[in-house]
C-alpha positions, 0 to 999 in steps of 0.5 A, spaced: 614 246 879 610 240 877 617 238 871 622 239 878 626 233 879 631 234 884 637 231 885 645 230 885 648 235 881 641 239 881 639 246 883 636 246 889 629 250 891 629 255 895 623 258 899 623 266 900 622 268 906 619 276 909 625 278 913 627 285 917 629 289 911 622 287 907 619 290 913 622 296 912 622 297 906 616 297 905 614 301 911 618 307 907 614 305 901 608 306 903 610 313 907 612 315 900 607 313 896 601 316 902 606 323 902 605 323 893 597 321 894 597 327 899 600 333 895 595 331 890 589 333 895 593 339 898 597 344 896 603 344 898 607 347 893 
């Protein structure tokens, strides 16, 4: 942030980072989303 000032008794900045959950999470949100989109064009029901 341009404004940020660090320092004692200051919030520190952290960085995210991609770690294995993410992956895996978003690994079963695309086969969610692939399986909806695909019920649209075939009928299973």
């Amino acid at each position: 942030a341009r404004c940020y000032r660090g320092g004692e008794h200051r919030t520190r900045l952290k960085e995210l980072k991609l770690g294995k959950v993410d992956g895996i999470a978003l690994t079963i949100s695309i086969m969610f989303f692939g399986f909806i989109i695909s019920t649209k064009y075939i009928n299973y029901f």
